[in-house]
N, C-alpha and C positions, 0 to 999 in steps of 0.2 A: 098248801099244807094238808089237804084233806086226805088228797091221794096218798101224801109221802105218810100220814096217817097210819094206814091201812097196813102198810110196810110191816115186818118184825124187825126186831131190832138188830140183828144177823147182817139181815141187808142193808139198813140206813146204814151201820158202820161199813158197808162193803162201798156205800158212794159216797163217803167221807175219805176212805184210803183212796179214792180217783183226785182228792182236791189234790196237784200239785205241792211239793214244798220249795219253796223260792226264798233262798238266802237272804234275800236283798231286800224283801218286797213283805209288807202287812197284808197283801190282800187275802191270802189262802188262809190269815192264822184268824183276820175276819171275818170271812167264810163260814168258819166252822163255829166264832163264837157267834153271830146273827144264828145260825140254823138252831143251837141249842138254848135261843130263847123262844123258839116254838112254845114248848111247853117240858114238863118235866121231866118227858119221856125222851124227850130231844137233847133238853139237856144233859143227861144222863151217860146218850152216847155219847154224845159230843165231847165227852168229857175221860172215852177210855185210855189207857194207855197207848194202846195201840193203833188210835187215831192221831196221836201225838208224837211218835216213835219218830218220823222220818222230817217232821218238822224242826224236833229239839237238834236231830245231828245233823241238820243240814247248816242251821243258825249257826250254831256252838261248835266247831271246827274244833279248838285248842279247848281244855280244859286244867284247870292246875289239877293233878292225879286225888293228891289227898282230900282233898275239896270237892271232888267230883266223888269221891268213895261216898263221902258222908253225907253227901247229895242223894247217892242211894240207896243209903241204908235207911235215911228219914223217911223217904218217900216209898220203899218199898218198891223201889223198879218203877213207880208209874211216871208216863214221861209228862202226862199232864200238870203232877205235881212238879215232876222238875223244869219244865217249861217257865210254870209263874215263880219257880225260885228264881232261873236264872234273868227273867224278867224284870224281878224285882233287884236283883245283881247290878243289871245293864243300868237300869234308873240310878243306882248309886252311885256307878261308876261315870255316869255321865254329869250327874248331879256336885261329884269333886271337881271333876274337868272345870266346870263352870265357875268354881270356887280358884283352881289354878289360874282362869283367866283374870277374872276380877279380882281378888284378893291378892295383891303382888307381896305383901307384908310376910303373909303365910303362907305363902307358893311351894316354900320347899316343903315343909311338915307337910300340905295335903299331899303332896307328889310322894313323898315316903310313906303316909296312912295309905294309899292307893295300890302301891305296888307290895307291901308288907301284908297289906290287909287280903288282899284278891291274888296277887300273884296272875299266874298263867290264867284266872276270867278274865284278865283285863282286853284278853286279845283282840277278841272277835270285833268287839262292841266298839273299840277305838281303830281298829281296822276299818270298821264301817262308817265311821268317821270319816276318814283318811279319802275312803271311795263317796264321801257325800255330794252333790255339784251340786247343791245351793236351789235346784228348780222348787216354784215356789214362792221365792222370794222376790221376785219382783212387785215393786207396790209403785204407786203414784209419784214416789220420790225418786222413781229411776235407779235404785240401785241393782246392780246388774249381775245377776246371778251366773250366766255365762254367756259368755263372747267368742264366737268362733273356735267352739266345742273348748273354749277353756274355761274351768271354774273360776267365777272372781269372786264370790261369794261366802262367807262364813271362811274366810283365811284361816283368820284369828285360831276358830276352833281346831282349823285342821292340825296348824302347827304345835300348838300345845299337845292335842292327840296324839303326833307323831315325835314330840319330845317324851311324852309319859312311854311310849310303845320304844322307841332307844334309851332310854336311859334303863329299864325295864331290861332288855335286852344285855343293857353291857354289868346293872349289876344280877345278872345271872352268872354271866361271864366271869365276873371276879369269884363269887360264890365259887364256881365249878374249879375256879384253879384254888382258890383257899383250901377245899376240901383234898385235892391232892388223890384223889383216886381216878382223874376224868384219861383217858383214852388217846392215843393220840391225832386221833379222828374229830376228837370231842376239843380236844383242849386246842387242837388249831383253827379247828371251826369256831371256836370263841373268839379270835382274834377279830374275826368282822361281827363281833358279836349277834354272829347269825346260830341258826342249823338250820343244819340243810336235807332236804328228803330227795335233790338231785339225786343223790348218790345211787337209792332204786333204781331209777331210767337207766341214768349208765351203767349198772352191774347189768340190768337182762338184755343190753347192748355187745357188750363185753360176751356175756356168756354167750352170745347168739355166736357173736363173732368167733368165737373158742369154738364150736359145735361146727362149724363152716369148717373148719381147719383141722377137724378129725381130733380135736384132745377129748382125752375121755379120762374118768376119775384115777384113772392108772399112769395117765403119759408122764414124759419126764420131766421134770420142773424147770428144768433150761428148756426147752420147749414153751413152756405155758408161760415163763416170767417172758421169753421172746417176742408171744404174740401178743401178750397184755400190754407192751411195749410199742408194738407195734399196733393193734387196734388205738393205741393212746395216740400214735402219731396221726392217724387216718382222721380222728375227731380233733383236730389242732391243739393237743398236748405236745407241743415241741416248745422249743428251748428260743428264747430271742435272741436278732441280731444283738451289734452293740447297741444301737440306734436307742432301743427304748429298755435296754437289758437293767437299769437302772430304775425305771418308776416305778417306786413304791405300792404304788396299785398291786403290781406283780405277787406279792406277798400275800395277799388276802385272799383268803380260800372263796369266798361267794363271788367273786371275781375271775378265779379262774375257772371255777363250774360254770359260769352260763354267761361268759364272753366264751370262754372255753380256746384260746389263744396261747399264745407263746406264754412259759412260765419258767422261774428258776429253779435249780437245782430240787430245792426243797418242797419246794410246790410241786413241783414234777414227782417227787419221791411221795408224798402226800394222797395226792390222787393213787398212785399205784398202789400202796398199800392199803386205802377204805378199800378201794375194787376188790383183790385181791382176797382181802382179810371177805368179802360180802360174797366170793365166789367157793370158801372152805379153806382158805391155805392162809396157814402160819405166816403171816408178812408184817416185818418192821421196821423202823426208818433208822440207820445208820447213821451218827455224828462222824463221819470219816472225816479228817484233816482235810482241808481243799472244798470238798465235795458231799454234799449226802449224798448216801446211796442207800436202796434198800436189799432187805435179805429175803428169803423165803425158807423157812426151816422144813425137811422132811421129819417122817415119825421117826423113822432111821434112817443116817447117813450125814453128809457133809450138807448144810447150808449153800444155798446158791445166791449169790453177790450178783445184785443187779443195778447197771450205770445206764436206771432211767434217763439223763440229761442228755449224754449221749448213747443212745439206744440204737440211731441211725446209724452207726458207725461198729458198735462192740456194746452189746447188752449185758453177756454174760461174763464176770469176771473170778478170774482164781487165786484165790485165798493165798497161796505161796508163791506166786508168780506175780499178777497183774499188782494186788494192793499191797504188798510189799515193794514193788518198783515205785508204787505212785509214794508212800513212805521213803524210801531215798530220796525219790529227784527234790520232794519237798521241805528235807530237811529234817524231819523227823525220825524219834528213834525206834527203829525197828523191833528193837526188843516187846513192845510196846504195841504189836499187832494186833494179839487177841484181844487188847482193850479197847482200841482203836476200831473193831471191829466186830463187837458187840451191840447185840439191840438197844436201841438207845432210849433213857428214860422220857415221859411228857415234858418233863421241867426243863430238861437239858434241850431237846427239840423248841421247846417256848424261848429259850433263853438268846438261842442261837436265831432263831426267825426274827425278833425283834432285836438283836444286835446287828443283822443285816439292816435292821431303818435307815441305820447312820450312815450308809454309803449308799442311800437311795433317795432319787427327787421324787417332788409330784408332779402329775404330772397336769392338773389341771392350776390357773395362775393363781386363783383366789388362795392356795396355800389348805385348804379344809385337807387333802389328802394327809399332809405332811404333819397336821394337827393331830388327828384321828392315830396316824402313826404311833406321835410321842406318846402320847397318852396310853395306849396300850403296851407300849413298851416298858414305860415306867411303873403301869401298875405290874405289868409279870418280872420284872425285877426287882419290885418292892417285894412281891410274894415271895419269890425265890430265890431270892440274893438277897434280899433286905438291905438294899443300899440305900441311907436317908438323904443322901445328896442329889441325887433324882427329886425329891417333892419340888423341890422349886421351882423347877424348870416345867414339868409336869401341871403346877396348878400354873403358873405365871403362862405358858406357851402353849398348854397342849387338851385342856378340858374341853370336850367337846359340846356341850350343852349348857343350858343354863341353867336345868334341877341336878346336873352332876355334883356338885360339891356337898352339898344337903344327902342326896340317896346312895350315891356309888361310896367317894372319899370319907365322908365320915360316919354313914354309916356301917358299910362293909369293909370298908381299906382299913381302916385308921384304928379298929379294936384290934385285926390281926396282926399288925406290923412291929416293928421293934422301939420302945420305949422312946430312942433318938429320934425315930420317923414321925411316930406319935406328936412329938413337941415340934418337930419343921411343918406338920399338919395344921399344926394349931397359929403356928407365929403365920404361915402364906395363904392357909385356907378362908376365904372372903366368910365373913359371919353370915347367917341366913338373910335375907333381903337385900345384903347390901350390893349385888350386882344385878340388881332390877333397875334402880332406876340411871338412864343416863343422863349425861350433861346436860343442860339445856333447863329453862327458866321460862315463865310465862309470858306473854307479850303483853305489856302494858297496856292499860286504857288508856289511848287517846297518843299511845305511843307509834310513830310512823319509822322508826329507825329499818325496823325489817322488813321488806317490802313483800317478800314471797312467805307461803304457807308450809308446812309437812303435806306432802301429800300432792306436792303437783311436779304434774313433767315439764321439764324443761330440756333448752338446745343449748349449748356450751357455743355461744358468738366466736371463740374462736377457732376452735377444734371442733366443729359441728356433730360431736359425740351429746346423744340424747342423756338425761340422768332422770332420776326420783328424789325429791327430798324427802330425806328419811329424819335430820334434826337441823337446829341451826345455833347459832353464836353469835351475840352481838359485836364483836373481831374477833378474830384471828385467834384463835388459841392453843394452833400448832405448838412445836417449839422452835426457838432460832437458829438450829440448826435446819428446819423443814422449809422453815421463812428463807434464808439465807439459797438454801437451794432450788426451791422454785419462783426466786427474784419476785416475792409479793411485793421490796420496798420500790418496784418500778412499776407496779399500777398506779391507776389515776389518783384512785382510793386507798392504796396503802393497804395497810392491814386493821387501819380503825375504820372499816365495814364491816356490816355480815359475811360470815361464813358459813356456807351449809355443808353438811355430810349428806353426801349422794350418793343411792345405789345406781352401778351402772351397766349396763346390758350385759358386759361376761363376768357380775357376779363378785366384782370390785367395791370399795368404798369409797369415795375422791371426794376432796376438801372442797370447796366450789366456791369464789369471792364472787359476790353478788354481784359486782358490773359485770361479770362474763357471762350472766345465766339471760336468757331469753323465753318464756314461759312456753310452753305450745300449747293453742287454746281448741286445736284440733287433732290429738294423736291418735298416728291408726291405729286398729285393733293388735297388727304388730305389736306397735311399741309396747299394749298395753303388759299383752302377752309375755313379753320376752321379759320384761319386770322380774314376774310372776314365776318364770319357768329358772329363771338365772339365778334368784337370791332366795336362798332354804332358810332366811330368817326374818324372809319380808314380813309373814303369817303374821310373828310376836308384834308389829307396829303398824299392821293396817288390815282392817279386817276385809275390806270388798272395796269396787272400783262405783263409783258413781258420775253418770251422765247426765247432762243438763239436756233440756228440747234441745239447746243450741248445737250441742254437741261436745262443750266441753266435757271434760275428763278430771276427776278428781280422785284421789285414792281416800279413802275412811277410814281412819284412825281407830288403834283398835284401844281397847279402854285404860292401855297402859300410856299409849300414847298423849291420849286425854288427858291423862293425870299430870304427865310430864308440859304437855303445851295444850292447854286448856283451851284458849283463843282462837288456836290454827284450825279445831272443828268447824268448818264452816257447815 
C-alpha cells in the first residue's frame, strides 16, 4: 500500500477501471471494496462513479424503465450509489423468494408483492438463480451439488425462481394485450410470453442478404418482398410437411426464432413483417380467408400481396387477379375484397393464432405444450372477445403454474373482463393456498403399512421402467373407471395397498402399486440425471439429491414436501 500511496488519485482510478466486470462472479466488486479500505484516500476512489459504471451494467442487464429513471435521479448518475441500491434490491428480492419457498400459506401474495413491487429488477437476480449449480455445498452429509456437470443442488430454489421469472412474464403479456396499443410484433411475441432481441441478428442477416442481391433504397418492392422471401427460406422459414404441420409448438414465435424450422402460414407472415417493418418498409399481416398473408405498402402506389407460406412456388400476388380467384374457389364473397385485404388489426391476428390451437396437437407426451396453449388462448379471448365460457376450461385444463391464479387471473385478468367472467372467476378460480398442498398424509408412528419413502428411485418388476416417488396413498385412490382399466382387482394386493405417484423418465406421472416397485439401492448418475432434466416441477418437491458412503441415492424433500410427509425425511 505504500507504493500505491504515492500514486494520484488519477491513476489509482485508472488501475481500478483494469479490474475486470464479471456478471456472475463477487470477486472484481471485492476487489475494489478490500482496496478502498486502505485508507480514506482509497476509499474515496474506490467509491467513483466511474469505477462503478461497467460493473452496475454488466450485473443488471434488464431494468424496469420507471424504476431505473428514479434510480438516477436519486443518485445523481453515480453508479456506485446505484450499485448498493440495486444490491440492496437483489437482497430483497431473494429474501421473498425464500418466503415463496417456505411460506406455502402466503406463497401467492409474496409472488404478487414481488412482481408489483420490482417489476422488470426482478430479472437479473432470479436469472442468476436459475444459472446457480449448488458448488459449495457439499458437506459431510453428502449432499450433492452436482453430478456429472448436472446441478442437483438448491432444486427447490431454482424452480420457485423460474416460476416467479414465468408467471412475471405471462402477466406482462396479459398487461400488454389489456392495454390494446401493443404491435403485432409485440403482441404475438407475448403469446410465448417472451421478447425477443433475435429479431436484431436476423434483420442485419436479411439486410446483408438484400445488399448481395443489389436492392437499394429505390428497388421495386416485388423485388425486395421476393428476396426477404427468399433469404427466409435459405435460414429454414419454410412451411412444414403434413407430418408435423399440426404441433402446436409451431405457433409460438420464440420457437420459431431459434429452432428457426418449418412454420405456418402465420408464423411465416410474422417473421416477414418484424424483418421487414426493422429493414424501413411499411409491412402488415393480412387476415386473408384460407391463408394469412402479408402486404408491403409503398408511399405511392398499389400495395404488394405477399404469399410468404408459399414463396417457393409464387410470392408475389395480384390484388384483381390472384386474391380474388383465391376468394371464389373458397367460397367467399367477392365483393368483400378490400376488407378481406386490408392490414389486419393485433386483436384480430391474436384471435386468429390462438384459434388455430384447436386444430393443433403437442407435440411432446406430457401434454405441458397443449397446456401452455389453452391457457393463452383463453386469456386473448377473454381480452378480446370476452367470452365467459372459456374460464373453466382455462383454469380447470390449462393454467400453467402454480402463482398463476393469485398474480395473472386475478389480479390482472379478472378486474378487466366482463362482469359474467368475473363471477365464473370467482365460482373455478382455487382460493389462495388451496393448490399448494397435495394429497397425501403423514406416516404414522410405529405404522409399517407403507413401505417405500418420497424420494426414492425405483424399478417397475414388471415393465422395468425406472420411476421417483414424488407422493403416496395408503390404497388406491384412483377412480373405478382407472381401476377397472388397468385391472388393479387382478393383483395380489388388490387396490387395499399403497399407491404412489411417480415421476417417470419422459416427464410422466404413473400410479405405481407397491408389489410392482423394486427400490434401486444403486442408480447411476443417468438415472439420477434424467429425473432432473425430464420433470420442470420436480424443483417444487425435492430440493437436491443425497448419497450415502454406500452409494445409495436419495432425493431431499423440499420444505413443502416436509410438511405434506414429514416422516419420509430421512
Amino acid at each position: 500500500m505504500d507504493a500505491l500511496g504515492q500514486l494520484p488519485n488519477e491513476v489509482l482510478e485508472d488501475i481500478l477501471l483494469y479490474i475486470p466486470a464479471l456478471p456472475r462472479s463477487a470477486t472484481s466488486v471485492k476487489t475494489i471494496y478490500n482496496f478502498g479500505l486502505g485508507n480514506s484516500r482509497f476509499l474515496a476512489v474506490s467509491r467513483l462513479s466511474s469505477v462503478w459504471k461497467s460493473h452496475y451494467e454488466t450485473r443488471w442487464l434488464r431494468s424496469d424503465p420507471v424504476r431505473e429513471e428514479e434510480r438516477r435521479l436519486q443518485t445523481e448518475n453515480n453508479f456506485w450509489k446505484m450499485y448498493n441500491l440495486r444490491n440492496k434490491i437483489d437482497f430483497e428480492i431473494l429474501s421473498s423468494l425464500g418466503g415463496i419457498i417456505s411460506d406455502t400459506e402466503n406463497r401467492e401474495a409474496l409472488a404478487l408483492d414481488v412482481v408489483n413491487r420490482y417489476r422488470y429488477d426482478v430479472w437479473d437476480v432470479l436469472s442468476a438463480e436459475l444459472e446457480y449449480s449448488g458448488q459449495g455445498t457439499r458437506d459431510p452429509s453428502n449432499v450433492s451439488s452436482e453430478l456429472d456437470g448436472i446441478p442437483v443442488a438448491g432444486l427447490t430454489r431454482r424452480y420457485w425462481a423460474r416460476e416467479l421469472l414465468d408467471v412475471f412474464a405471462r402477466l406482462h403479456a396479459v398487461n400488454t394485450w389489456l392495454r390494446g396499443d401493443a404491435s403485432f410484433e409485440k403482441g404475438l411475441a407475448c403469446l410465448s410470453s417472451f421478447i425477443s432481441d433475435e429479431f436484431h441478428i436476423l434483420t442485419q442477416s436479411c439486410r446483408a442478404f438484400l445488399s448481395d442481391h443489389g436492392i437499394a433504397d429505390d428497388s421495386d418492392l416485388e423485388d425486395v418482398a421476393t428476396l426477404i422471401c427468399s433469404w427466409m427460406r435459405s435460414r429454414g422459414f419454410v412451411k412444414p410437411n403434413m407430418v408435423n404441420y399440426h404441433d402446436i409448438i409451431n405457433h409460438f414465435p420464440h420457437h420459431i426464432l431459434f429452432v428457426q424450422e418449418m412454420a405456418l402460414p402465420i408464423s411465416l407472415v410474422y417473421v416477414f413483417v418484424c424483418i421487414a417493418r426493422r429493414l424501413g418498409y411499411d409491412a402488415h399481416p393480412v387476415a386473408f380467408p384460407y391463408k394469412v398473408l402479408a402486404l408491403i405498402s409503398p408511399r405511392n402506389g398499389n400495395p404488394v400481396y405477399v404469399d410468404v407460406f408459399d414463396s417457393a412456388t409464387r410470392p408475389i400476388l395480384t390484388y384483381n387477379g390472384d386474391l380474388l380467384h383465391m376468394l371464389e374457389t373458397q367460397g367467399f364473397d367477392t365483393n368483400n375484397l378490400a376488407q378481406y385485404a386490408s392490414p389486419a388489426p393485433t386483436a384480430a391476428m391474436l384471435l386468429r393464432t390462438t384459434g388455430n390451437f384447436r386444430l393443433s396437437r403437442p407435440r411432446s407426451r406430457n401434454d405441458l405444450d397443449r397446456m401452455a396453449a389453452r391457457y393463452a388462448a383463453c386469456c386473448v379471448a377473454l381480452i378480446f372477445s370476452d367470452d365467459a365460457r372459456l374460464v373453466e376450461p382455462m383454469l380447470l385444463d390449462g393454467m400453467r403454474g402454480p402463482l398463476d391464479a393469485e398474480v395473472v387471473v386475478r389480479n390482472a385478468l379478472r378486474p378487466n373482463v366482463s362482469l359474467a367472467a368475473q363471477q365464473e372467476i370467482d365460482i373455478h378460480l382455487p382460493k389462495p393456498a388451496a393448490t399448494i398442498k397435495e394429497k397425501g398424509e403423514p406416516r404414522l408412528r410405529g405404522r409399517t403399512a407403507v413401505k417405500h419413502h418420497v424420494g426414492t428411485i425405483f424399478r417397475h418388476k414388471t415393465y422395468g421402467y425406472n420411476g421417483l416417488i414424488k407422493s403416496w396413498d395408503y390404497s388406491c385412490k384412483a377412480t373405478d373407471e382407472w381401476i377397472r382399466t388397468m385391472r388393479v382387482g387382478d393383483l395380489p394386493r388388490g387396490r387395499d395397498q399403497p399407491f404412489y405417484h411417480s415421476y417417470m423418465a419422459d416427464g410422466q406421472i404413473r400410479y405405481v402399486a407397491e408389489e410392482n416397485m423394486e427400490p434401486l439401492s444403486n442408480p447411476s448418475l443417468e438415472d439420477i440425471g434424467i429425473f432432473i432434466r425430464s420433470n420442470e416441477d420436480l424443483g417444487r418437491w425435492f430440493d437436491g439429491v443425497k448419497i450415502s458412503s454406500s452409494g445409495t441415492v436419495k432425493f431431499i424433500l423440499s420444505p413443502e414436501s416436509r410438511m405434506v410427509y414429514p416422516d419420509d425425511d430421512l
